[in-house]
N, C-alpha and C positions, 0 to 999 in steps of 0.2 A: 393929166394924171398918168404916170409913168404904174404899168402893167407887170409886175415878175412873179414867172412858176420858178418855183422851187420842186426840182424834179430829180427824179432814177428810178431808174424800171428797177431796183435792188434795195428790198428793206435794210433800214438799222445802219443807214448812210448819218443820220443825224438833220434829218429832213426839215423835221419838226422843230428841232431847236433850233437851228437857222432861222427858220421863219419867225418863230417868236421873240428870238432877241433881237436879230432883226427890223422886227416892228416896233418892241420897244425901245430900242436906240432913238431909231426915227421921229418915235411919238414926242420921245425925250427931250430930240433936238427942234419940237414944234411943227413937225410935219402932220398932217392930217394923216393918216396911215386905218387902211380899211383890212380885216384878214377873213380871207375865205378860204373854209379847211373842206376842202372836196376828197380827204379819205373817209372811206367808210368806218373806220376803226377812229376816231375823232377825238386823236392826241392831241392837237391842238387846240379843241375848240373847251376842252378842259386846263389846258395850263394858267392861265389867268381866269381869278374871281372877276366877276361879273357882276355891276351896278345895274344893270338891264337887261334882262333876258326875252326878244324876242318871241311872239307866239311861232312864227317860222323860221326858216335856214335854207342852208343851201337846195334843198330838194322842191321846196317850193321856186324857189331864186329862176333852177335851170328846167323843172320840170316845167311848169306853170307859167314863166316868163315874168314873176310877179319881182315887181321891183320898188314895191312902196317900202320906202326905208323904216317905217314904224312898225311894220311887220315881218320883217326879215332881217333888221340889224339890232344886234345885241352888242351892250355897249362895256367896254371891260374897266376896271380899278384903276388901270392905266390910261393917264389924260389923250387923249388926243388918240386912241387904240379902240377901235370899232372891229366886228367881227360876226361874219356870216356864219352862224351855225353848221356842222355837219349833223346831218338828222336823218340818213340812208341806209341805215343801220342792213337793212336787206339789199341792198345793190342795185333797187329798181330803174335807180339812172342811168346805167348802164345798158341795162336794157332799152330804156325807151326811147335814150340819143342813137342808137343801133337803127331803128329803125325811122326816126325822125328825118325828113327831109333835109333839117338843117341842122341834125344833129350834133355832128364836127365845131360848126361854125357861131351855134348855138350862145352860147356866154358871150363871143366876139361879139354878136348883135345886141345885149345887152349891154353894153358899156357906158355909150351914152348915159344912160340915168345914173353914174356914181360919177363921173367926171367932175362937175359945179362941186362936189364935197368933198374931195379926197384929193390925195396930191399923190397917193402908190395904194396899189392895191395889191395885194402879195397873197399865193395861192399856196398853198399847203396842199400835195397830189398823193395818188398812193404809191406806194413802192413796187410795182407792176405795170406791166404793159395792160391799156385800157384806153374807149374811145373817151374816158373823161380825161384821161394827161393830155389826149391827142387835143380835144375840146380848150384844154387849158393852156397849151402852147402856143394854138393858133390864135389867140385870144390876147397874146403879150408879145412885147417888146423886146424882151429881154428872159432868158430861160439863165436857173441856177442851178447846178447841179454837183452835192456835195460827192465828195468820194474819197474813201476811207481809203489809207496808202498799205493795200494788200495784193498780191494778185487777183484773188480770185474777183474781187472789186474791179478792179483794173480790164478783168478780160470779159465781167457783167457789162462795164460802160461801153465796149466796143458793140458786144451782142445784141445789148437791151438797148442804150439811150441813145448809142450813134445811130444804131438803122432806124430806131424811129424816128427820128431828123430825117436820114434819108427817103424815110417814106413820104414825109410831107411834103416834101421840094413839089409833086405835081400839083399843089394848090397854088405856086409860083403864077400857072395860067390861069388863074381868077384873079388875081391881081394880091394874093394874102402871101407875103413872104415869112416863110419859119421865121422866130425870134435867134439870133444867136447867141449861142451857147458860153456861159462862163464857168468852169470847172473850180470847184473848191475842193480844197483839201482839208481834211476833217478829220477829228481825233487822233490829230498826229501826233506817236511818241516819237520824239527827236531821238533818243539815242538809240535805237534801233537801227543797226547798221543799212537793213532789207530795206525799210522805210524811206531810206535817205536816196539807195537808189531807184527805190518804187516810184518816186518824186521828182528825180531828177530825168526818169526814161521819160513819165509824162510830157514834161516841160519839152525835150526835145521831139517828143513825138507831133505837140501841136504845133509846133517854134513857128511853123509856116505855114497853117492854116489860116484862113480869110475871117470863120465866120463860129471856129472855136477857139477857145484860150483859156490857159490856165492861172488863173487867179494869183497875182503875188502874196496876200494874204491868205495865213492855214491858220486854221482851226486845233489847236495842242488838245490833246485829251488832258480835262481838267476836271477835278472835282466840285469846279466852281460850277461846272453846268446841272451835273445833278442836285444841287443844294440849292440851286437858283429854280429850278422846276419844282422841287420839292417846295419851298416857298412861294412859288406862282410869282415870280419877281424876273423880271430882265436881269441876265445874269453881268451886265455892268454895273448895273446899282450894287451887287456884294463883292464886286473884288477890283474895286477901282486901284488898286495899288501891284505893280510888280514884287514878289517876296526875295527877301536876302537871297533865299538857296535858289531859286529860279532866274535863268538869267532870260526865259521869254518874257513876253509882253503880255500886261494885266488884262482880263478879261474884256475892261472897257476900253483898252489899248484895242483888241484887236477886234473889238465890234467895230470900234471908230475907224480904223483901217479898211475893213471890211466895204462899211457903207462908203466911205471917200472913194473908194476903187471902183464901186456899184454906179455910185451916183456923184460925180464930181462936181455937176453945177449944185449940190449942196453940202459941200465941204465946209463953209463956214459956219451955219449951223451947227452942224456934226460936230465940228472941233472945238465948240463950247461948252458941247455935253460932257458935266461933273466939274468943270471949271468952278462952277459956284455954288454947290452944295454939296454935304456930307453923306455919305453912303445910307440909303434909305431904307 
């Protein structure tokens, strides 16, 4: 089971959509795909109708340690798309991994129990620095991290998301090494002059970093996204098609780039999704 946070210490990055279309690409392409939304503010754990809804969520999940899947996983309209509740409404987890001995490390020791079901588990975090991002990083493989081509964005990622990487490296001596880091570009308007070089400083800023890097697939600011949330729909199932006046790539164009980039040993899958059905 392949582990990714979807993280920034920076609301309104596009956190939430990533993860849920996301998941639903994957689910799409027959991947078993688990989501656990660890914000308090629990945008994701509302985007998709739900065939099952759980008596628990995440707060039993990390408080409790409890991991029996019939009481903590709610199952969404979306085939193969499962998802841990957020139900922390008051922050208390925050608190109590603060003072927990294994606080940090806490979720990573759960993993074992969803491994046999799931092939990714993908974490929806808050948009702030918190011992739950820190909990969810050290917990994964792989960390994602959208980010809108602005400066003030730009100079949040160095402040907020870089040093928290940095801080974790001393878990390197217990033997837990940070996930690294892949940078996505989000809600990007291409003709935006500022944009383009906002994009292009990134790219050389990582060029020769070891253990971040900048995503070849961006995310275009699209109205497919709001209309696909407002439907509770994977926003590749409504815009499987690139239009006349647009010369980017259609929504399901650049989910399926996206996942291919993420996850290449499941490229074949992925690249069958919408091949043989009509827009749903």
């Amino acid at each position: 089971m392949r582990v990714v946070s979807v993280v920034s210490t920076k609301g309104g990055v596009g956190k939430t959509t990533v993860a849920a279309n996301l998941g639903g690409l994957l689910s799409d392409a027959g991947l078993r795909v688990l989501l656990l939304d660890l914000d308090s503010q629990p945008t994701l754990s509302s985007y998709y109708a739900l065939s099952h809804e759980a008596i628990a969520g995440a707060y039993e999940c990390i408080a409790l340690n409890l991991t029996d899947t019939a009481q903590i996983i709610s199952t969404t309209t979306v085939v193969g798309l499962d998802l841990i509740l957020s139900n922390d409404d008051q922050a208390r987890l925050s608190t109590l991994l603060l003072h927990a001995p294994d606080g940090r490390l806490r979720l990573r020791n759960l993993m074992d129990a969803f491994r046999p079901s799931y092939d990714l588990l993908l974490i929806d975090t808050q948009g702030a620095r918190s011992v739950l991002l820190e909990m969810a990083l050290l917990a994964s493989d792989l960390a994602l991290s959208p980010i809108t081509p602005e400066m003030l964005a730009a100079r949040e990622l160095r402040r907020g998301t870089l040093k928290l990487f940095s801080e974790l490296e001393p878990f390197r001596h217990l033997g837990i090494t940070p996930p690294p880091l892949r940078l996505l570009l989000s809600q990007v308007n291409a003709i935006r002059v500022d944009t383009r070089m906002i994009i292009l400083s990134l790219r050389e800023t990582f060029a020769g970093a070891t253990n971040i890097s900048v995503l070849e697939t961006v995310v275009p600011d699209r109205v497919a996204h709001l209309n696909a949330a407002s439907l509770g729909l994977p926003v590749h199932r409504i815009e499987t098609r690139r239009s006349r006046e647009r010369r980017s790539p259609s929504a399901l164009e650049t989910m399926q780039a996206l996942a291919i980039e993420l996850f290449p040993e499941w490229r074949e899958a992925i690249s069958m999704v919408g091949k043989c059905s009509e827009v749903q």
